[in-house]
NUKOL-432202 format. One record per residue (C-alpha): x, y, z. Coordinates in steps of 0.2 Angstrom, whole numbers, plus 5000, padded with zeros to 4 digits. Each point is the difference from the previous one (the first is absolute). Example, Ala and Ser with C-alpha at 12.3 -4.5 7.8 and 13.67 -1.06 7.14 Angstrom:
REM residues 2
     X     Y     Z
  5062  4978  5039
  5006  5017  4997
REM end
This chain:
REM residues 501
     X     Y     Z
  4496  4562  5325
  4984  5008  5004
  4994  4994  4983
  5010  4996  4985
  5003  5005  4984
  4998  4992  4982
  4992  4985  4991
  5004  4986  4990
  5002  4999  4982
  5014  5001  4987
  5018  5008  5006
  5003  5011  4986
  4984  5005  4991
  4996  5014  5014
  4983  5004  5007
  4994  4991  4984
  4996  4983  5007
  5003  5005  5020
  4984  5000  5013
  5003  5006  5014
  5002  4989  5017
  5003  5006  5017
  5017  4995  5008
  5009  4995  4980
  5011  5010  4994
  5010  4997  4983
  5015  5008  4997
  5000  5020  4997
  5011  4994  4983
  4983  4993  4994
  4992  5017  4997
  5016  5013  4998
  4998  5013  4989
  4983  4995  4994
  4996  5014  4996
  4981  5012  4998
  5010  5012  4990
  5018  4991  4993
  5014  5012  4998
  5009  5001  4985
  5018  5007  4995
  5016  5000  5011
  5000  4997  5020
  5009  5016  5005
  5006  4992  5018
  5006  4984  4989
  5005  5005  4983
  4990  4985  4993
  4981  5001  4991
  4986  4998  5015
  4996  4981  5002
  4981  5006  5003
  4988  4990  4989
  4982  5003  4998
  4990  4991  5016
  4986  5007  5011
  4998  5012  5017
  4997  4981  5007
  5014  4994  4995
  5011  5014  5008
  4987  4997  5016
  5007  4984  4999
  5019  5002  5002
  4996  5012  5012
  4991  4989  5012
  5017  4986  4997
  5011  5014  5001
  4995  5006  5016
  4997  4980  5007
  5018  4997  4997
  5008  5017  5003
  4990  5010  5014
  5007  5001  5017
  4984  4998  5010
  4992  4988  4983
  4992  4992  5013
  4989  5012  5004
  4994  5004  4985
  4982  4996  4997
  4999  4988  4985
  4984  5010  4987
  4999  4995  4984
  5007  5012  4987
  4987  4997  4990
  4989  5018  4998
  5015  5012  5006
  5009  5012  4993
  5017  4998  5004
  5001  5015  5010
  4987  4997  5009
  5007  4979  5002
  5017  5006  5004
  4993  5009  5016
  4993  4988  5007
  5016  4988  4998
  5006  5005  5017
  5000  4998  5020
  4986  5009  5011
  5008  4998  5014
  5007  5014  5011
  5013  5005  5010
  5003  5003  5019
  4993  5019  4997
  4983  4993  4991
  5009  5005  4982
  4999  4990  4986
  5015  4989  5000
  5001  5000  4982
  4998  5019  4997
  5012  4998  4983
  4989  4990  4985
  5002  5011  4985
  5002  5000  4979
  5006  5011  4989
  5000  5000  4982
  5017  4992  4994
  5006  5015  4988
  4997  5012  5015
  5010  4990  5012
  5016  5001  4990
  4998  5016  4997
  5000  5007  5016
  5012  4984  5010
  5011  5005  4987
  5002  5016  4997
  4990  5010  5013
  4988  5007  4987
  4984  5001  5005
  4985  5015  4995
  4997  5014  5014
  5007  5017  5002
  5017  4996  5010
  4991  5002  5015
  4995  4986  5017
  4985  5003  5009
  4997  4999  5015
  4982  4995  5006
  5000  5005  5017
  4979  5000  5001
  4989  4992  4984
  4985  5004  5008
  4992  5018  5003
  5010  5009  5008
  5013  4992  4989
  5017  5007  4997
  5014  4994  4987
  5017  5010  4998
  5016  4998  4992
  5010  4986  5007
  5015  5001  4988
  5004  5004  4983
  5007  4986  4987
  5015  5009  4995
  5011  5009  5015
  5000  5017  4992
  4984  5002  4991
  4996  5017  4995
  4983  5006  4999
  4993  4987  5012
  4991  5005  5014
  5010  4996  5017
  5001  4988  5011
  4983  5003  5013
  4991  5010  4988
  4981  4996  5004
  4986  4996  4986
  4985  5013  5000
  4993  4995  4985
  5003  4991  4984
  4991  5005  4983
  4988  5012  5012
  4995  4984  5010
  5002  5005  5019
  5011  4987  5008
  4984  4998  5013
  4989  4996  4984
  4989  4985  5004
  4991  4997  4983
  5004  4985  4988
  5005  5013  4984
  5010  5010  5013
  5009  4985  5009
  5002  4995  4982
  5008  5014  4996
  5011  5001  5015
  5007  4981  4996
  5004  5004  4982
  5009  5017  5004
  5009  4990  5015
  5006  4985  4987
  5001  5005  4983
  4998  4984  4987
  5008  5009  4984
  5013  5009  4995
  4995  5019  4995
  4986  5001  5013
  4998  5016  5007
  4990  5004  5017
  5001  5015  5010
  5005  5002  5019
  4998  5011  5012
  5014  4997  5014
  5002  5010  5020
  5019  4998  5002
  5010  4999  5015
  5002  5018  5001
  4979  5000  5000
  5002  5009  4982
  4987  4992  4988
  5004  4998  4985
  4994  4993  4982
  5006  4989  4988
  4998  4992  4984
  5007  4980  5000
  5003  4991  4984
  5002  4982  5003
  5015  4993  4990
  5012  4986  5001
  5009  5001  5016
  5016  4993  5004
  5004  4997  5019
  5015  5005  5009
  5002  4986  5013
  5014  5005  5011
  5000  5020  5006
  5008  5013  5009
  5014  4990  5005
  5012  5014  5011
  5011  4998  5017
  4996  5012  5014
  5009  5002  5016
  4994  4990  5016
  5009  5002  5018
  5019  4999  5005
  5005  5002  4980
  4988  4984  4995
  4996  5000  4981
  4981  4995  4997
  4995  4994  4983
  4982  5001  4993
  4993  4992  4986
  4982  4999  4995
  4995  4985  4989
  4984  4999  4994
  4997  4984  4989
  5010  4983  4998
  4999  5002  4982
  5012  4997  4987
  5009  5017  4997
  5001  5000  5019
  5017  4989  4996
  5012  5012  4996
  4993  5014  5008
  5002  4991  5018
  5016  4995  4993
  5004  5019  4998
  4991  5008  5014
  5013  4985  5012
  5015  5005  4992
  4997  5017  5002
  4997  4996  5021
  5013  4989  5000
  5012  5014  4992
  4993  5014  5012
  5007  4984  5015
  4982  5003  5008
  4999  4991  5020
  4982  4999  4998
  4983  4997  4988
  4985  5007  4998
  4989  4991  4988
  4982  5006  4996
  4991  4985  4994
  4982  5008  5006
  4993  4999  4982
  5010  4984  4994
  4987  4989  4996
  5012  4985  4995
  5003  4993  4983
  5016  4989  4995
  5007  4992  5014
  5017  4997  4992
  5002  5019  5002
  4996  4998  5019
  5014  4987  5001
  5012  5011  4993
  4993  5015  5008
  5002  4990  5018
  5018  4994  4994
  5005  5017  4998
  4996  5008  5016
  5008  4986  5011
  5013  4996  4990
  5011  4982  4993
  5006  4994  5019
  4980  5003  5008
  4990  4989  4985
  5016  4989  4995
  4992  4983  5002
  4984  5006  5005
  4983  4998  4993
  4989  5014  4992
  4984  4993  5000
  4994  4981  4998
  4984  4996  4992
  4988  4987  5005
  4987  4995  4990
  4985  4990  5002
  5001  4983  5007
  4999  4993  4984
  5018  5008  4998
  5010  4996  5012
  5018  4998  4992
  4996  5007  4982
  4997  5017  4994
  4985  4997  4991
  5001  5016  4987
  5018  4997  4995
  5000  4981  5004
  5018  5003  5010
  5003  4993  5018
  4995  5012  5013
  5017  5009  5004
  4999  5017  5010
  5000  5014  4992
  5019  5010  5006
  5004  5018  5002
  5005  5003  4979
  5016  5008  5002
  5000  5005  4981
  4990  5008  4989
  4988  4989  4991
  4995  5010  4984
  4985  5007  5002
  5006  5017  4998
  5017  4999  5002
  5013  4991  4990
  5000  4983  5008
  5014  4991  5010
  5008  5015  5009
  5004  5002  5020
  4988  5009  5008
  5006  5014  5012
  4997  4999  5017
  4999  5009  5018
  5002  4989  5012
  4989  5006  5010
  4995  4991  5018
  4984  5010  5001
  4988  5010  4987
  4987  5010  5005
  4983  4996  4988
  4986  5014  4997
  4984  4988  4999
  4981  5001  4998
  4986  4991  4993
  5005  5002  4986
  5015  4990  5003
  4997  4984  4994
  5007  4984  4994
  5017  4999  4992
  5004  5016  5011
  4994  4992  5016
  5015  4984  4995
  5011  5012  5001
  4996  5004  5017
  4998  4979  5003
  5016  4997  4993
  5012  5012  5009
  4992  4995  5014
  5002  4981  4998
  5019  5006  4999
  5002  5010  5016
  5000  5016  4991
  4991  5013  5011
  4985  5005  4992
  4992  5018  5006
  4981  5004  4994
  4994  5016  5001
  4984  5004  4994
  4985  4988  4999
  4996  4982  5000
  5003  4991  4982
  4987  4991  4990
  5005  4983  5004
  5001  4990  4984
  5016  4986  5001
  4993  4990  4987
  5002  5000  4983
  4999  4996  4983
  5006  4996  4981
  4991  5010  4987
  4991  4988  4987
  4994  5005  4984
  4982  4990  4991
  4992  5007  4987
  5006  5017  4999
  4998  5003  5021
  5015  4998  5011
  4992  4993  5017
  5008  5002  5017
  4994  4986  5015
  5009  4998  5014
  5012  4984  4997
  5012  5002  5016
  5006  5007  5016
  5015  5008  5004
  5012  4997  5015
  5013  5008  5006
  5019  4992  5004
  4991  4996  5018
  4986  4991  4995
  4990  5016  5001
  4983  5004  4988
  4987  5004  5012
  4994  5017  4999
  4984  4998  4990
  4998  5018  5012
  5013  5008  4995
  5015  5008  5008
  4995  5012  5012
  5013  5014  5009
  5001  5001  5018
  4982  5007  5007
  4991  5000  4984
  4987  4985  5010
  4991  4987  4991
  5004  4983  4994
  5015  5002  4990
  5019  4994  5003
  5007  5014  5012
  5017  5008  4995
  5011  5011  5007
  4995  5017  4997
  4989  5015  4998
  4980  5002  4997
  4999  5016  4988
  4986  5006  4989
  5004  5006  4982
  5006  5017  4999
  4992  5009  4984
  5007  5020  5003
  5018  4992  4997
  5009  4994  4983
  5006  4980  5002
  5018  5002  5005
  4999  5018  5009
  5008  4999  5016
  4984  5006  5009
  4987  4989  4992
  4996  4991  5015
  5002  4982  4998
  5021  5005  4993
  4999  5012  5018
  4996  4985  5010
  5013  4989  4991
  5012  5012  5004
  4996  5006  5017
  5001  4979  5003
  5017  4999  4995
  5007  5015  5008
  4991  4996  5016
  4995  4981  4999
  4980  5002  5005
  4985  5005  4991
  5001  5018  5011
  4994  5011  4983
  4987  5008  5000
  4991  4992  4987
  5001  4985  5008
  4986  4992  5010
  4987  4988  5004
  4991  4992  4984
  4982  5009  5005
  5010  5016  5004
  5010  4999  4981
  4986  5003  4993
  4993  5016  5007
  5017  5008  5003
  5006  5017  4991
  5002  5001  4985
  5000  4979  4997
  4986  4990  4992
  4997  4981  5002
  5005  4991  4984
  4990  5000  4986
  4999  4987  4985
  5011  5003  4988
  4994  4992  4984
  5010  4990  4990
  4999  4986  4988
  4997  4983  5007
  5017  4996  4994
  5009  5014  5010
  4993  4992  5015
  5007  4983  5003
  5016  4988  4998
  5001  4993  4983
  5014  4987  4995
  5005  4999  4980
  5006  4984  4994
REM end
């Protein structure tokens, strides 16, 4: 290691009695849940009374120096400070790689904590505080622009429409480029409480401008939308599905939105992952296993893990043997009542909607079919590139996410630190098969003419990227009506592949 991490002293009396030594490391145990602030009353994730007992910010420091040491993909990298005079933010950021990746990005772009109680909150229910609104931050510097990527629930009433364009919040000019106006512009953008109220005023696609009053509340979000079945060449059924987030509730409604393809007999997918920023990958597994079906993933693997080189054999989070992880054929009770056969498609190709927002346990879904010969079609832009991954730990009242492992497909496969990128769309990413196409803002997620579902379809009734829409990566960007892909904000969480035990 680049330096180490903790000191001698006694194994069980916390920071107390430890100084710390470059390069020594006692165990994470020593410090867990040596707490600043203990917690008292009832763990809601576990149904038992918190085990926090009163400590120090340097005894959490502490276990999360031996915590990362033992459990950190690239722990090697790390270099070793002492905790002591940190806050634990500010020591938790510094717990990971600076190296970078083939493009000159950080290679470990995915470090974050969130407090506890908000983590279960939102992994398990999809409640979060906002409007029912994604944005879309095409440009955050002057002349910025930010419009409606999607709404939270599919038929939301009252909302402004997909595309419509910020003028102004709280009669701050979108342009505004003074701290209390930026200010402003944040908190209108992302609400903090419930029962905040901030006004809007919003060009639409039809160029109407119009203003609204937004009361932030408790939102609730509707991971899988618009499924339908339109008509493709020579009689061919094409399904459409947009899934938004690998959260829990996403269980049965990908359940339900599969039985209702399956039941329609559709000959081909269209799924519109280009704001699915990841999440569970047990859902990806079943998700994958549905679209290809019980003889295309029987025996296969869904992902293997491969943790640090002090793990070769043993997962070290649940202390299991490494096995792979297979194509869950069942449901597994996250949302839906547990231990019943999943329904499936059969599919030997799928075309997948992508961007940059595309990240993580949506881009193993692209891996893994792959890995099994299913043809994989991407239209739209090159993905994020995340195939690592992590289990959520809780210290203290924080639930901390640092990347423990990669992910490889049934081949071997994990490399694409680049992302996946669609045929044409340049740069160093994984090229697939498919079509480079900017996001499309004048048409509704689902519409027939919105222009990354055109392309899909004009590619299965002609078996080329001959839309239209579709064109070079620099052209995408500048042609009608599309926009290059903004940054749709999401909680760290929503952003990256996450393993429970």
């Amino acid at each position: 290691m680049n330096g180490g991490d903790i000191g001698a002293g006694s194994g069980d009396s916390g920071s107390d009695n430890t100084s710390w030594e470059s390069g020594v490391f006692l165990p994470a145990e020593t410090f867990a849940n040596r707490c600043e602030s203990p917690r008292s009353g009832i763990n809601p994730s576990t149904n038992q009374a918190y085990a926090d007992v009163k400590g120090s910010t340097l005894d959490e420091n502490y276990w999360l120096r031996s915590w990362s040491n033992d459990l950190y993909l690239w722990y090697s990298e790390i270099q070793d400070r002492d905790p002591e005079g940190y806050s634990t933010e500010e020591y938790f950021d510094l717990l990971k790689t600076t190296a970078l990746t083939m493009s000159g990005t950080p290679k470990d772009q995915f470090h974050f904590a969130v407090p506890t109680d908000e983590w279960i909150a939102q992994s398990q229910s999809g409640a979060s505080v906002g409007y029912g609104l994604e944005w879309s931050l095409l440009r955050a510097t002057p002349p910025r622009k930010a419009v409606v990527a999607y709404t939270a629930q599919q038929d939301a009433a009252g909302l402004p429409p997909r595309g419509a364009e910020i003028l102004a919040i709280d009669g701050y000019d979108i342009d505004v480029n003074t701290e209390v106006g930026i200010d402003a512009l944040n908190a209108g953008l992302f609400p903090s409480r419930e029962g905040e109220v901030h006004r809007f005023r919003f060009r639409y696609p039809d160029s109407t401008e119009v203003e609204l009053s937004l009361t932030a509340g408790v939102v609730i979000s509707d991971p899988v939308q618009y499924v339908k079945v339109v008509d493709g060449a020579m009689q061919r059924k094409v399904g459409y599905m947009l899934f938004n987030d690998h959260i829990a509730t996403a269980e049965k409604e990908l359940v339900d939105g599969v039985s209702t393809l399956r039941a329609e007999g559709i000959d081909e997918l269209v799924l519109d992952l280009r704001y699915n920023g990841g999440g569970y990958l047990a859902i990806a597994s079943q998700l994958s296993y549905m679209i290809a079906g019980e003889a295309a993933t029987a025996g296969k693997v869904f992902e293997s893990l491969q943790f640090n080189d002090k793990h070769p054999e043993t997962n070290p989070v649940t202390g299991e043997p490494l096995i792979p992880a297979p194509f869950y054929n069942e449901t597994l009770g996250f949302s839906a009542a547990g231990g019943v056969a999943l329904p499936t498609l059969n599919l030997s190709r799928v075309f997948v909607i992508t961007g940059p927002n595309t990240c993580s346990a949506s881009e193993s879904i692209i891996n893994s079919l792959q890995g099994i010969d299913v043809e994989v079609v991407q239209i739209g832009a090159t993905t994020c590139g995340k195939p690592y991954g992590f289990y959520p730990e809780d210290n203290c009242g924080t639930t901390y996410f640092s990347i423990q492992f990669q992910g490889v497909n049934d081949k071997g496969f994990g490399d694409y630190a680049d992302g996946f990128a669609p045929s044409g769309a340049g740069g160093p990413g994984v090229e697939v098969t498919g079509c480079s196409v900017g996001d499309d803002f004048d048409h509704a997620l689902g519409d027939i003419n919105e222009a990354r579902f055109a392309t899909a379809l004009e590619y299965i009734n002609s078996g080329s990227c001959s839309s239209m829409f579709a064109a070079s990566a620099a052209q995408t960007a500048t042609a009608s009506r599309l926009s290059a892909d903004g940054n749709v904000v999401k909680t760290a969480w929503r952003e990256n592949r996450i393993y429970v035990r």
